[in-house]
N, C-alpha and C positions, 0 to 999 in steps of 0.2 A: 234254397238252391240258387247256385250263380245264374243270373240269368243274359237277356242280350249284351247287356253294359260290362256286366261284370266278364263274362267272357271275350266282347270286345277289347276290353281294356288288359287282359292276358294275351290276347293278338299283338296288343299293341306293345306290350312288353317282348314277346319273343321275336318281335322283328328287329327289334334294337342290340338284342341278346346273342340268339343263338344261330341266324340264319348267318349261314356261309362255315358253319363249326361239322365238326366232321366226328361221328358217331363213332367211340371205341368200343364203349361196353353197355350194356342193359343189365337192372337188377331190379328183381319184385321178390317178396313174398307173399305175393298174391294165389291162395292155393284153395280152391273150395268146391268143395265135392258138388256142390247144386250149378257151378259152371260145367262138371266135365262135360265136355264137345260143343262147347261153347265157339266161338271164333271172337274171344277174350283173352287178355294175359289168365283171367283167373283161370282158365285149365294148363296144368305147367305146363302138357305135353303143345297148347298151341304157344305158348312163349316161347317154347323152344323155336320153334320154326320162325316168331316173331324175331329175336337174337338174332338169327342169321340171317334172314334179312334185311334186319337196320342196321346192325354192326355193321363198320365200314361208310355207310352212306354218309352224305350231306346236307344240312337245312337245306334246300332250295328256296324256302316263302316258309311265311305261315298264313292261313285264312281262317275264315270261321262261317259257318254253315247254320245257323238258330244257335242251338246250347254247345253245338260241338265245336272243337279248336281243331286245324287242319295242321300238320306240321307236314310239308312235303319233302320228301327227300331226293337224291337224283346219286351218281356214282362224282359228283363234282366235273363232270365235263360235258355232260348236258343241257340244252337250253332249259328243258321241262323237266318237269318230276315223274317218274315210273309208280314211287312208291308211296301212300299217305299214312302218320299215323294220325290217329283220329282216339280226342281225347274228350269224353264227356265225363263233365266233372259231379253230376248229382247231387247232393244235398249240403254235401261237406269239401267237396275236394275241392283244390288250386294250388296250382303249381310253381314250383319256387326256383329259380336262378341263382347261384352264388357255388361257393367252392364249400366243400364238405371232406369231413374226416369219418370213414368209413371202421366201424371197429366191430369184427366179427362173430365177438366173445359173447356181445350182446344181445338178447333174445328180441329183446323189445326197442325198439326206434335205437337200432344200431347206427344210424346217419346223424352226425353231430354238423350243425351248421358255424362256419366259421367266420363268414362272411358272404353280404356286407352285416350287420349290426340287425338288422330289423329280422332277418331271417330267426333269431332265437326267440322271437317271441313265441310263446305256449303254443298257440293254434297254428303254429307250424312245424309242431314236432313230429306228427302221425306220419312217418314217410315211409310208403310201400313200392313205390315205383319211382326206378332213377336211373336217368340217359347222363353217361357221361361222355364229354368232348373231350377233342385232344388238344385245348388249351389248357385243361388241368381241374376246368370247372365242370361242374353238376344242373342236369333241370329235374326237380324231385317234385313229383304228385305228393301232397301232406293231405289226409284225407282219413280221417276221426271213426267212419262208422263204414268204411271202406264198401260204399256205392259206387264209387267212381268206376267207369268202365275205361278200356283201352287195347284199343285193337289197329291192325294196318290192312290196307287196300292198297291192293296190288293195280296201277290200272294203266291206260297208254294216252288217255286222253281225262280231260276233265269233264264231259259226257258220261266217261263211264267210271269215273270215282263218283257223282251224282246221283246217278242207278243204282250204287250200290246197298245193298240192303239196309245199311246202316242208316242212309239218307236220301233212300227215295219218295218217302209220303212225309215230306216237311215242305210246308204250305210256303208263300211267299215271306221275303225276308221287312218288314214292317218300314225301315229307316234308306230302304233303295225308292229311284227317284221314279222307278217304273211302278211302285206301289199307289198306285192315286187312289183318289176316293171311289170311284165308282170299280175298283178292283177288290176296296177294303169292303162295299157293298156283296158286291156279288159272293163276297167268301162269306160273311156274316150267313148271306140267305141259305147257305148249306147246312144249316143247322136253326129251321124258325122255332122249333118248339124249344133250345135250349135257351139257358139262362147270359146272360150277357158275359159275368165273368168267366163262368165255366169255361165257354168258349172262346176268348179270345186267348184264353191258357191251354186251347187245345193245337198244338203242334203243328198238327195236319190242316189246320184253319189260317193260323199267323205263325209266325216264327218266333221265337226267342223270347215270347213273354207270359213270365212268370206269376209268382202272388205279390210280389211288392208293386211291379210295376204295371198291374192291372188296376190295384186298389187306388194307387197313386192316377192313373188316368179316368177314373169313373169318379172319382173325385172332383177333378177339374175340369170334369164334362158336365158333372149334376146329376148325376145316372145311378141309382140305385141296382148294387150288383148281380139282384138275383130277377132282376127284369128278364123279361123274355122278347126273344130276338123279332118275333113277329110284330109284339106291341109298340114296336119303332119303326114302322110303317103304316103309313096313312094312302088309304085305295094304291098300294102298290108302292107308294115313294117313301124313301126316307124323312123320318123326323130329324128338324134342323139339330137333336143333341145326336144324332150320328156323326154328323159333319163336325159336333166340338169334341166325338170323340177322336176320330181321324186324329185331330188335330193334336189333343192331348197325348197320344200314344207316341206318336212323332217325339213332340214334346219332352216328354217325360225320357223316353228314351235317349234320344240324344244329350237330356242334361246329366243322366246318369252317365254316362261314357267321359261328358266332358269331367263329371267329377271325381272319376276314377272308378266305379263303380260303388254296391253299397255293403258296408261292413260293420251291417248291426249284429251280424252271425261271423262264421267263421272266415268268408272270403278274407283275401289277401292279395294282391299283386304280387308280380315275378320277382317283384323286389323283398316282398316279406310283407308289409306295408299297406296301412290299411287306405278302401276310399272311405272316399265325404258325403257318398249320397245320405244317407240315413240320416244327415242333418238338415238335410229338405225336406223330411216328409212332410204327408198332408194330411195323413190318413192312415197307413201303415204303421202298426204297433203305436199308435196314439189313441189305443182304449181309454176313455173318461176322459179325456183333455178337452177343453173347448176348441171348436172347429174355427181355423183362421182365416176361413174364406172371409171378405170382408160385407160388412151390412150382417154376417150369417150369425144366428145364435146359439146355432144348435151344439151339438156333443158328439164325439167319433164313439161311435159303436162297436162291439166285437161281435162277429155272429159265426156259426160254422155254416157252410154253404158246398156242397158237393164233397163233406170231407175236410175243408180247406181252411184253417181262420180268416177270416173274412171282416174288413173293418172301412167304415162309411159315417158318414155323416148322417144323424136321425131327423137334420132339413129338409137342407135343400139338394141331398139326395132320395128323397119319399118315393 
């Protein structure tokens, strides 16, 4: 699943793209009976209402909220945005930029990518949702096992797009400069009996991170992931690998953004185009490999853990 990097770095693509383009048309075949009355594209009858109210509009911004990407819109003579669509991408999906040839006839991945060149690659063929502008170009959802969700919030202020159901119990965002450690504390202590990794992939606890980039920060803290959040306190204080995890999360995060995000899976950029993180890992799908922490001898492990593949060092993370 894309996580904070990976969706930052699709922010960072649609600010270069599409803000200031003006919304002609919407197209999904997103149709599935286990959405109806949803407040989804997948119920048609809420597309339809989503249609008529983005047609017409304009990027105003785009932002991002944990896993979600914010694209706002406004009527183009506004300072603010009225309307958000709000796009979580799930397991598979990310969204792609470029000009496309539409062909009706066809049942399956009717959206032929023309340009630029990277957009043909395979894992951007699944395209079920697509905003066209009225420069002539397309932003298409490619999205394989079609988890992706997409919906719009209507709001007057950015208080009350925050409220909205969609993103009111998402915990602090981990890479803002208001996140200090004694704030990453107190959210840990919300949870003493859970396990270390479980939780900082829980949502409602930290923001935007995922299984790569948990495994990759317990890594390079020394922290063994099914630790429990209490046993990292000594008479009440934190233990000093709190503080390298802090540190590590930051870390980990920010290198992933700078490096485009990671495209060991299906991610892509707006461009088509894959990132580079997956060739930093440390830990992350490096079952059997020697671990390259240095002085360390050990071996990266696989384990399942809440459900999840889960991979560590059999070290100097004990």
């Amino acid at each position: 699943m894309p996580e904070l990097p990976e969706v930052q770095t699709t922010v960072n693509g649609l600010k270069k793209t599409v803000v200031g383009l003006k919304i002609t048309s919407v197209w999904s075949d997103y149709d599935s009976a286990y959405f109806l009355g949803s407040e989804t594209i997948k119920d048609r009858a809420y597309f339809k209402k989503f249609s008529k109210e983005v047609v017409g509009k304009t990027v105003h911004s785009a932002t991002r909220r944990a896993k979600n990407i914010l694209i706002h819109l406004n009527d183009g003579t506004k300072k603010d945005s009225d309307v958000t669509i709000l796009v979580h991408m799930k397991m598979t999906g990310h969204l792609l930029y470029g000009k496309y040839e539409f062909d009706q006839k066809k049942k399956k991945d009717p959206w032929t990518p023309i340009m630029p060149e990277a957009l043909k690659d395979p894992y951007n063929r699944h395209v079920h949702f697509v905003i066209s502008f009225s420069n002539g170009s397309e932003l298409a959802l490619s999205d394989v096992r079609k988890f992706a969700k997409v919906a719009m919030i209507s709001h007057g202020n950015e208080t009350i797009l925050m409220e909205s159901s969609h993103l009111k119990d998402i915990g602090p965002e981990p890479l803002d400069k208001e996140f200090t450690f004694d704030k990453f504390v107190e959210r840990l202590r919300l949870k003493p009996r859970g396990m270390i990794k479980q939780v900082l992939m829980d949502q409602q606890i930290v923001a935007g991170i995922g299984n790569i980039y948990a495994d990759e920060s317990l890594w390079l803290s020394g922290i063994h992931p099914a630790q429990k959040i209490e046993e990292m306190f000594v008479k009440g204080k934190p233990k000093p690998c709190l503080k390298l995890l802090f540190r590590a999360i930051k870390d980990s995060l920010a290198k992933g953004v700078s490096f485009g995000g990671d495209s060991m899976s299906d991610y892509r950029n707006v461009y088509g185009e894959k990132g580079q993180f997956q060739n930093e890992h440390h830990a992350y799908q490096k079952n059997g490999m020697p671990c390259d922490r240095k002085g360390c001898k050990g071996t990266i492990v696989r384990i399942k853990l809440a459900g999840r593949g889960t991979h560590f060092c059999n070290i100097h993370q004990r």
